[in-house]
C-alpha positions in Angstrom: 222.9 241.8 225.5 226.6 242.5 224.5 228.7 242.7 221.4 230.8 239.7 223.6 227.2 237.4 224.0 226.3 237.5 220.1 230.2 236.7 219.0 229.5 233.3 221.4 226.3 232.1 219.9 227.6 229.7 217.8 229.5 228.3 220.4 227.7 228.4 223.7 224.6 226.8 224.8 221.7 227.9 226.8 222.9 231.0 228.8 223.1 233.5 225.9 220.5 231.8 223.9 218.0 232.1 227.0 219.3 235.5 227.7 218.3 236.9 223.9 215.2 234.5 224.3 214.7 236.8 227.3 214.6 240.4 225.4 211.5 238.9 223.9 211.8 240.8 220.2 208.8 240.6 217.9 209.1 239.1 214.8 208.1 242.6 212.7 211.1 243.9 215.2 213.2 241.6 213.9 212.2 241.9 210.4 212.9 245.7 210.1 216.0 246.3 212.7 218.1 243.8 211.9 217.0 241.6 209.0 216.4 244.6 206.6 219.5 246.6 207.4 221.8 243.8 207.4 220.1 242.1 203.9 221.0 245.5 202.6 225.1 244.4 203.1 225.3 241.7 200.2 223.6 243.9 197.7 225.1 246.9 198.2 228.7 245.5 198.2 228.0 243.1 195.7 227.2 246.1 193.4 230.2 247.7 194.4 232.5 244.9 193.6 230.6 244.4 189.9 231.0 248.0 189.5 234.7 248.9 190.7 236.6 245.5 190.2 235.2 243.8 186.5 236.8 241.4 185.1 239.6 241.4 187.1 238.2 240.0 189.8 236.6 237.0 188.4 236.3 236.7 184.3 233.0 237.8 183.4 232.1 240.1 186.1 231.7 243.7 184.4 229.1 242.5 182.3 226.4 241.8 184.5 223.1 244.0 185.8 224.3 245.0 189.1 221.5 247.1 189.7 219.0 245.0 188.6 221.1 241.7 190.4 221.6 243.4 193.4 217.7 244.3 194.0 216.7 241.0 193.3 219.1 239.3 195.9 217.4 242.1 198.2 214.1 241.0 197.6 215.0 236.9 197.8 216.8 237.7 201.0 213.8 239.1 202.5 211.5 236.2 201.6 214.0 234.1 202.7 213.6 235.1 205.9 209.7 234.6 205.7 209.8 231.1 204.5 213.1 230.2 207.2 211.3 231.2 209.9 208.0 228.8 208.6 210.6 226.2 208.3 212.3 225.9 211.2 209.5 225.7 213.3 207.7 223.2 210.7 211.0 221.0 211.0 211.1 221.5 215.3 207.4 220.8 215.1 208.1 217.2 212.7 210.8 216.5 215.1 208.0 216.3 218.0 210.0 219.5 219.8 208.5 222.5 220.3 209.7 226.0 219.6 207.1 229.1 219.2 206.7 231.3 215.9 208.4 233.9 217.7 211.6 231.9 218.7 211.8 230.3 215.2 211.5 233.7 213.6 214.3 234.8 216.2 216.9 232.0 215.0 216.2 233.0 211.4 217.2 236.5 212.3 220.6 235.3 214.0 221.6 232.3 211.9 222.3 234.2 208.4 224.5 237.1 210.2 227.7 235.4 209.4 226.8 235.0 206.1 225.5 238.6 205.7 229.0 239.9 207.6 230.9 237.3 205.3 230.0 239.7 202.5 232.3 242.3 203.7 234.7 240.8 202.1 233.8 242.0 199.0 235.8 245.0 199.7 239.2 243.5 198.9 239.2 242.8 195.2 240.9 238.9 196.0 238.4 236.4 195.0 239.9 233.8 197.4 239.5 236.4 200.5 235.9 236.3 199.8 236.0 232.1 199.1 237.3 232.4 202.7 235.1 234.3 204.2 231.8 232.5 202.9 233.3 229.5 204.2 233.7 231.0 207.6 230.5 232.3 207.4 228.8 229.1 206.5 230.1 227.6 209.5 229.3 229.7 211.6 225.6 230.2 210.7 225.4 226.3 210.5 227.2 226.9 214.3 224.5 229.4 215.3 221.5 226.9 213.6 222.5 224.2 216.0 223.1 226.0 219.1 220.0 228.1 218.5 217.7 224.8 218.1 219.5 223.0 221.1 218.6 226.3 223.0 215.6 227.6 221.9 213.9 223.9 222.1 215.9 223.2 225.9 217.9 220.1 224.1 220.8 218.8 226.1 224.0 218.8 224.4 224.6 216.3 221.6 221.2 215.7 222.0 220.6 213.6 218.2 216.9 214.7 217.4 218.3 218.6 218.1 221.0 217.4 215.6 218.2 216.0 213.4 216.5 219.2 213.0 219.4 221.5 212.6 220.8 218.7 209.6 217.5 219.6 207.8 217.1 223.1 208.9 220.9 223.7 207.7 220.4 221.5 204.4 217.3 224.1 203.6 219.5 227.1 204.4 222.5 225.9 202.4 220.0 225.4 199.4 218.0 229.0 199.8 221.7 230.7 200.0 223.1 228.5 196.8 219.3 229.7 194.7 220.5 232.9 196.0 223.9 232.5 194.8 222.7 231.1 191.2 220.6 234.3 190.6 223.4 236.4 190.9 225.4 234.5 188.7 222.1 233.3 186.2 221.8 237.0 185.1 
């Protein structure tokens, strides 16, 4: 698998998919090489944007508990990925297609990337630069959620149930990311 596959899977259909399908990753793999390191991005330079840009950035901003924010949007990001992986294959399984625990668990991995690479934005102190990038990075998980259930589940393309499932699976996502989002902002 190359840097080249993983920047195509929102785009592409069975060949990559089948190919990372392939490697055959375990789903406590998953959990501590890529979902742990790469949960640690948002945290880490969220607390460095509360810390080094305040109030400049967006009113307000200084006076929160980064440290305590930060580890809490850790910790929700890991059981995120618990209950996305249940959910996924809950919503396949409703939608009379079949996906395994291990493939669901591997499209959780992937799908959030964008979002967790989005946050690398938070190094330029320009709150629309990091509007953008969340944007981008919705789409492109949302991307990754449909190709990955078209894939995973051997859907042809424009297939509606596959579309069905990824509307739902996507809606879930979207509303786990905005709880997230609220939590930073509640405290």
């Amino acid at each position: 698998m190359t840097i080249s596959q993983l920047f195509r899977l929102p785009f592409s259909g069975n060949g990559v998919w089948l190919e990372l399908k392939r490697l055959d990753f375990s789903i406590p793999f998953l959990a501590w090489v890529v979902v742990v390191p790469l949960s640690f991005l948002p945290p880490v330079l969220l607390y460095y944007a509360g810390t080094h840009y305040g109030d400049s950035f967006i009113p307000g901003f200084a006076d929160k508990e980064w440290r305590f924010i930060t580890t809490i949007l850790f910790l929700a990001e890991l059981l995120t990925f618990f209950v996305m992986g249940w959910l996924i294959r809950a919503v396949i399984d409703g939608h009379k297609m079949e996906i395994s625990y291990q493939d669901s668990y591997l499209l959780a991995t992937v799908a959030p990337i964008p979002l967790w690479l989005s946050s690398v934005a938070l190094l330029v102190p320009v709150l629309a630069v990091s509007v953008a990038a969340v944007v981008v990075g919705m789409f492109l998980s949302c991307a990754v959620i449909y190709q990955g259930v078209r894939s995973l589940c051997h859907r042809p393309g424009n297939d509606v149930v596959a579309m069905s499932a990824t509307y739902t699976v996507m809606a879930a996502s979207l509303l786990a990311w905005g709880i997230l989002m609220a939590m930073v902002w509640a405290f």
